[in-house]
Every structure is written in structure tokens, then in C-alpha cells.
C-alpha positions as CSV (number, residue, x, y, z in Angstrom):
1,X,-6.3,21.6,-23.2
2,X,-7.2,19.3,-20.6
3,X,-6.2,15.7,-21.3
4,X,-7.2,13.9,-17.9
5,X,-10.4,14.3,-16.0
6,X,-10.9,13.5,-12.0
7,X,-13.9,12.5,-10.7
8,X,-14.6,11.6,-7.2
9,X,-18.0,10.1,-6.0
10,X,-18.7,7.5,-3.2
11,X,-14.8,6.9,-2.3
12,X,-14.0,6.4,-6.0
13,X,-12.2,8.2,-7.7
14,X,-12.3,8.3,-12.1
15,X,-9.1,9.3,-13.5
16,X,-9.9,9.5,-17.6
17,X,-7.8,9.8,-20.2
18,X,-9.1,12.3,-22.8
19,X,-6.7,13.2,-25.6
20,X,-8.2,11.9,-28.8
21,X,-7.7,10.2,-31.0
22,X,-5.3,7.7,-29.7
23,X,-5.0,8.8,-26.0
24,X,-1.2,9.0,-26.4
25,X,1.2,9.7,-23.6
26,X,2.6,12.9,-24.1
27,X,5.1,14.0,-21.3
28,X,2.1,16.7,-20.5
29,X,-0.5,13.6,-19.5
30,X,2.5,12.1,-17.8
31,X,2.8,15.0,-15.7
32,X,-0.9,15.6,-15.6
33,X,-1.2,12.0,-13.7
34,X,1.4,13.4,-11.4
35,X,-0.7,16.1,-10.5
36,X,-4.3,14.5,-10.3
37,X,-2.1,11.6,-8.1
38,X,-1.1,14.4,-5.4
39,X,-4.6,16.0,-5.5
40,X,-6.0,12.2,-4.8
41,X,-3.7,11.5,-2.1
42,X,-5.1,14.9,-0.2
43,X,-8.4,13.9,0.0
44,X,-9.2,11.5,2.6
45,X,-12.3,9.8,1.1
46,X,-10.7,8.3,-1.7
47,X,-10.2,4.6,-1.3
48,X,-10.3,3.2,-4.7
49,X,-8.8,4.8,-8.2
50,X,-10.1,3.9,-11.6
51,X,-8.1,4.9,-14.8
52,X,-9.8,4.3,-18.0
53,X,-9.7,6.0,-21.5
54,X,-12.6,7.9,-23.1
55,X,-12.9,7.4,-27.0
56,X,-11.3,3.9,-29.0
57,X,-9.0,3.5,-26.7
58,X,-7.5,3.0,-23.4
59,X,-4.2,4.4,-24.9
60,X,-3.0,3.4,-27.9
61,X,1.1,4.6,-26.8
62,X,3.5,7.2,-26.0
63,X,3.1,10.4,-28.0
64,X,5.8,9.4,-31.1
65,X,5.5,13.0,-32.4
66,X,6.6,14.5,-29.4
67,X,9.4,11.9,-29.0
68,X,10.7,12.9,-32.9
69,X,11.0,16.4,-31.7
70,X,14.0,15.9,-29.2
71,X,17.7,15.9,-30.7
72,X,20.1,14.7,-27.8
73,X,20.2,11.5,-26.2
74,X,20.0,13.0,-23.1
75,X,16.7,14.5,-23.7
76,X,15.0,10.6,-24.2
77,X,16.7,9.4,-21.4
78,X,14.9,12.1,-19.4
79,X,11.6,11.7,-21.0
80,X,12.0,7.9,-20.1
81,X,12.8,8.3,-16.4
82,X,10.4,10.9,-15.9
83,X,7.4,8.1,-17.5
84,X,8.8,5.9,-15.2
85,X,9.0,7.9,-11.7
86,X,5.5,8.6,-12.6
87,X,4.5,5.2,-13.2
88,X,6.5,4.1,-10.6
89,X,4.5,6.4,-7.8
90,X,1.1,4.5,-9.5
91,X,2.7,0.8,-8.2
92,X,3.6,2.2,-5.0
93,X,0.5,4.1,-4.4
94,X,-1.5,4.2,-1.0
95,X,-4.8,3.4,-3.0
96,X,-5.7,1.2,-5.1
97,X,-5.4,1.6,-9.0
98,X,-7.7,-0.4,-11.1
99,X,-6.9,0.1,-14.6
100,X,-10.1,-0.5,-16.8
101,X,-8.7,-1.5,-20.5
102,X,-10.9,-1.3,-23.5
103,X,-10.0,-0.8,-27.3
104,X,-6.3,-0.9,-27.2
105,X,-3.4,-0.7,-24.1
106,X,-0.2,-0.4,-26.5
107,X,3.4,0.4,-25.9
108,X,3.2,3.1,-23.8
109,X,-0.4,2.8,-23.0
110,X,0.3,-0.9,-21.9
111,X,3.4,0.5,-19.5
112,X,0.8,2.7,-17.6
113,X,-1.5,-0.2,-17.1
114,X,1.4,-2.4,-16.3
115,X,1.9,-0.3,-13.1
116,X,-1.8,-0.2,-12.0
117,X,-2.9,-2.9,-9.1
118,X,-5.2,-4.4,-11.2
119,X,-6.3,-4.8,-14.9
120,X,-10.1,-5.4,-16.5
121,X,-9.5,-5.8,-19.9
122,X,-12.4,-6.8,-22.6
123,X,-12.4,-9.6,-25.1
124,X,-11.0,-7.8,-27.8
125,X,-8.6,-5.5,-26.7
126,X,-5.3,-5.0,-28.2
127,X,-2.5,-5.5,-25.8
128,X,1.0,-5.3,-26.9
129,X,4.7,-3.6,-26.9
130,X,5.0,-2.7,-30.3
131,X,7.8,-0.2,-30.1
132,X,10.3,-2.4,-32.0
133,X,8.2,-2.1,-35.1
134,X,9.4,1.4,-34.9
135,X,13.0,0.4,-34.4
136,X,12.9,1.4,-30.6
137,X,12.4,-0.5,-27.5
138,X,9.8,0.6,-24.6
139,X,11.1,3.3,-22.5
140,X,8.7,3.3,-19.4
141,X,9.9,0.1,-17.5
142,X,8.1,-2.3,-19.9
143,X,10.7,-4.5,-19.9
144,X,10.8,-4.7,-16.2
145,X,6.9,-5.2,-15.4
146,X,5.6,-7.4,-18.4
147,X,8.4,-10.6,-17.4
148,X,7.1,-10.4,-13.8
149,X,3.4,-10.5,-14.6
150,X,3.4,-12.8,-17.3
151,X,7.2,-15.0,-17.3
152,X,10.2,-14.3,-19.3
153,X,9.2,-16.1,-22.4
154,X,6.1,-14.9,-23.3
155,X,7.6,-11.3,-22.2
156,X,10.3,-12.2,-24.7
157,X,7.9,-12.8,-27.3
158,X,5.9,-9.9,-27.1
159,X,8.7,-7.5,-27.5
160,X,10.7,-9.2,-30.0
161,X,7.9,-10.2,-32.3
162,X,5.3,-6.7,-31.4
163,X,2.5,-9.3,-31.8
164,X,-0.2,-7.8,-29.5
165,X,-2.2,-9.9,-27.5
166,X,-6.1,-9.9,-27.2
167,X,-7.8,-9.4,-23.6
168,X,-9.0,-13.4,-23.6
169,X,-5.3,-14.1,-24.1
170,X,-3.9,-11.4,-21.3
171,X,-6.1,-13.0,-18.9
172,X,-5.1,-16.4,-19.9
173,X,-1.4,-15.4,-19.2
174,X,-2.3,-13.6,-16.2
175,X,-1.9,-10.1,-17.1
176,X,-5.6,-9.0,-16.5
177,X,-7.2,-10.0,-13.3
178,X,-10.7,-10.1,-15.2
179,X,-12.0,-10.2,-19.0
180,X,-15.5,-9.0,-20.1
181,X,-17.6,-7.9,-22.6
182,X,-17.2,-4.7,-23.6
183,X,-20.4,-3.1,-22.9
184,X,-19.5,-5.0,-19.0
185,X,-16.2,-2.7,-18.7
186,X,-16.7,0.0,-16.7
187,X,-20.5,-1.5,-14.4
188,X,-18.3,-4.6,-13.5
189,X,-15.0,-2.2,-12.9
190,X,-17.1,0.0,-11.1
191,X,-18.4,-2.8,-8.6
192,X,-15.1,-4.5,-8.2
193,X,-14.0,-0.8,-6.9
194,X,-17.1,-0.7,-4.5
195,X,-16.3,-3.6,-2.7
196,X,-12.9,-2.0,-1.7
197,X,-14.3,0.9,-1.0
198,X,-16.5,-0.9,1.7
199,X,-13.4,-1.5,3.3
200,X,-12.0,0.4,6.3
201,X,-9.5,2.7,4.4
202,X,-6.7,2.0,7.3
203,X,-6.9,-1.3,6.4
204,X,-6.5,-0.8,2.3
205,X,-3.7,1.4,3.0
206,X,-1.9,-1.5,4.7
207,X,-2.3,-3.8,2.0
208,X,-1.1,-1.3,-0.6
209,X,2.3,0.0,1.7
210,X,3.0,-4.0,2.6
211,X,3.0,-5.4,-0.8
212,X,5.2,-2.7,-2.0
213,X,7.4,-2.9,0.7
214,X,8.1,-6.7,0.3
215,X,8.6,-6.1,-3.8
216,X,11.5,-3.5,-2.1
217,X,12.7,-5.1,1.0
218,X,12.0,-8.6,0.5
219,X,9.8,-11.2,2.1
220,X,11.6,-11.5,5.3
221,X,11.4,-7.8,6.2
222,X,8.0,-7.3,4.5
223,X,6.6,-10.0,7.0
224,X,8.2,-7.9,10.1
225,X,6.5,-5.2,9.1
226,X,3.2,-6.7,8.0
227,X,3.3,-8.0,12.2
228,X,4.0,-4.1,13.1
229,X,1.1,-3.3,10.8
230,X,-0.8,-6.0,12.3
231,X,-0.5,-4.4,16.1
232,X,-1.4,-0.6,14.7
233,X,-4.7,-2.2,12.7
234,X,-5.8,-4.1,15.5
235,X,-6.0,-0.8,17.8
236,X,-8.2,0.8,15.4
237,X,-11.6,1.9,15.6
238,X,-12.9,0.1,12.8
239,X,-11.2,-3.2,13.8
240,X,-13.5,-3.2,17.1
241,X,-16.2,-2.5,14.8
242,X,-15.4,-5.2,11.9
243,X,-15.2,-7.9,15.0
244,X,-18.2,-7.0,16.8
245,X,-20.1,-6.6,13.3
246,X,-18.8,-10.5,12.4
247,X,-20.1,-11.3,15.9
248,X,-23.3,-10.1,15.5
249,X,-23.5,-11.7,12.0
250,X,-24.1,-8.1,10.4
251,X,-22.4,-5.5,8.0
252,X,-19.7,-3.4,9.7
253,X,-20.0,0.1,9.5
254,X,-16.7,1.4,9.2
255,X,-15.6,5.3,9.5
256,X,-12.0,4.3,8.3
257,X,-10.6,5.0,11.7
């Protein structure tokens, strides 16, 4: 059964999470994500992806059936790493990932948003790592993204206490870029998206590859290569255009070239 739809329309393209009730992460989604990521990255007018959950939820966490299945040790730890390559080729992507977040984002669920770009969230969602409830500890690099979004001690108090957090509060602490209503979600996720998408797709890519390369390389190295970057832009078509268009006090027209 299919558990994650792509739509493309207008440079955008909808990745949705349909595996009710609770949208859990099964190492099947997982690797579904993989896939729909590859078929994304092969077609040149994307510029902008949103994620978002059809049903309650946005995901509620990891698939704990499948996860009482395994017997060896070994066979968690590979479960784990393979969640967090995936997750780890979402932060690092070419295009943007917006994550739109409405009902719940928990343990797992929370780890996949953790490694979007950017999070909408409404009022009321439940945000949280709640896996030591369940004498476990998150398994997708949860402990590694929350403290650099949101500080060490509120990370710390997540995780140790499993107190989830509403969408007012993520914002508050910096975790969402945006909080709305919940009937808002997906309209004002949708235009945030848009305006990307306006953008000359050479230049998005740019953004995406430089801010990852600093969080590798460092600040020193990622500004060298943001001044490399800089040259190669600049030569573009669309940079001619986006001047001229500023000059003339009217919308460029870009053909992401």
C-alpha cells in the first residue's frame, strides 16, 4: 500500500504522508522518502518541497510495532542509521523542504521535521520526543538536531521529561519558523513556498549547498565557497535578468538559467 503521495504543480512539489491512523515511520515510508527524494531531484522544475501529513496527524512517531519485531541489537542499530541517512539527505537537500506540521510531530515524526529547512506548525500541535516514556531514547538524530535549534536545556528537558510542547511554544523557542491557525496550514505554507519558487532556481540551489557546506566545513571554508558561488551566479542568465528587472523597477522573469 502506498504510504507517501508526490505531487508536483507550479515548481512545488507535495510530498504527503498517508499511513493512517498515526502516520508512523515504518522503515517502508523511510525508504519511500528516499525514493520520492531521487524522483524530485530528476525533475528540473521543482524548486520548493512541502511535506505534510494527511489525517490527525503530521506523524505521530516511528512505527513501535515494527521496531518490537527485531531480536538483535544489530538489527536497531541498522534501522536507526538507515532513518538517519535518510533524514540526513532531507537537511542536505538541493531544494528546499518546508515541513507543514499540524495535529502532532512526535518522536519520530518530530526527527523528520527536525531535518526539514523550515517548520509551519499550528497553535495546537503536539511537539515532543517521547520515546523515554517507552524506556527508549530517539534513534533518528533527535538528540543531535533538537539542542541546535532550540539550546541544550530546553533539549534536555524535552527528552528527559517527554513533555511535548504546543506549536505557540515551538515557535516561541525557535523550532517553527511560523505558527498559525489550523485551518491557515497548508494556504499560508503553500504561499511561503510560492515565493521561493519565484526565485531563479540556480540561485535556491546555492543557498541550499552553502549552508550545508558551512554546517560541514565551517564558516571559514563555507565563505570561500559562497565567493566561488558568487562568480558562477553572477554569470547567469537570470542574474542579467534580476538586475535589469530591479533597474527597470519591474518583476524579473527568470527561466532558472
Amino acid at each position: 500500500m502506498t504510504k507517501l503521495h508526490l505531487h508536483v504543480e507550479e515548481h512545488i512539489a507535495t510530498l504527503t504522508i498517508d499511513s493512517p491512523p498515526a502516520n508512523a515511520l515504518s522503515s517502508t515510508l523511510i525508504q519511500q522518502i528516499d525514493e520520492k527524494l531521487t524522483e524530485i531531484e530528476q525533475d528540473e522544475t521543482v524548486k520548493a518541497i512541502i511535506l505534510k501529513g494527511e489525517g490527525r496527524f503530521f506523524s505521530a512517531g516511528a512505527d513501535i510495532k515494527e521496531f518490537t519485531s527485531l531480536q538483535e541489537a544489530s538489527s536497531y542499530e541498522t534501522v536507526s542509521r538507515k532513518g538517519q541517512i535518510v533524514f540526513d539527505r532531507i537537511e542536505q537537500f538541493r531544494i528546499p523542504v518546508i515541513a507543514a506540521i499540524h495535529g502532532a510531530a512526535l518522536g519520530g515524526g518530530l526527527e523528520l521535521a527536525l531535518s526539514c529547512h523550515m517548520r509551519i506548525v499550528t497553535e495546537e500541535t503536539k511537539i515532543g520526543l517521547p520515546e523515554l516514556t517507552l524506556g527508549i531514547i530517539p534513534g533518528f538524530a533527535g538528540t543531535q538536531r533538537l539542542p541546535k535549534l532550540i539550546g541544550k536545556p530546553k533539549a534536555y528537558e524535552m527528552m528527559l521529561t517527554s513533555d511535548p510542547i504546543t506549536g505557540k511554544e515551538a515557535y516561541q523557542f525557535g523550532l517553527a519558523n511560523h505558527v498559525v491557525k489550523e485551518e491557515e496550514l497548508l494556504p499560508f505554507t503553500n504561499k511561503l513556498a510560492k515565493k521561493i519558487v519565484a526565485k531563479s532556481k540556480p540561485t535556491i540551489n546555492a543557498v541550499m549547498e552553502l549552508v550545508s557546506y558551512g554546517d560541514v566545513h565551517g564558516t571559514d571554508a563555507g565563505a570561500k565557497e559562497e565567493a566561488k558561488a558568487f562568480a558562477k551566479v553572477f554569470g547567469n542568465e537570470d542574474a542579467k535578468e534580476g538586475i535589469q528587472a530591479f533597474l527597470e523597477k519591474r518583476q524579473p522573469n527568470f527561466s532558472d538559467k
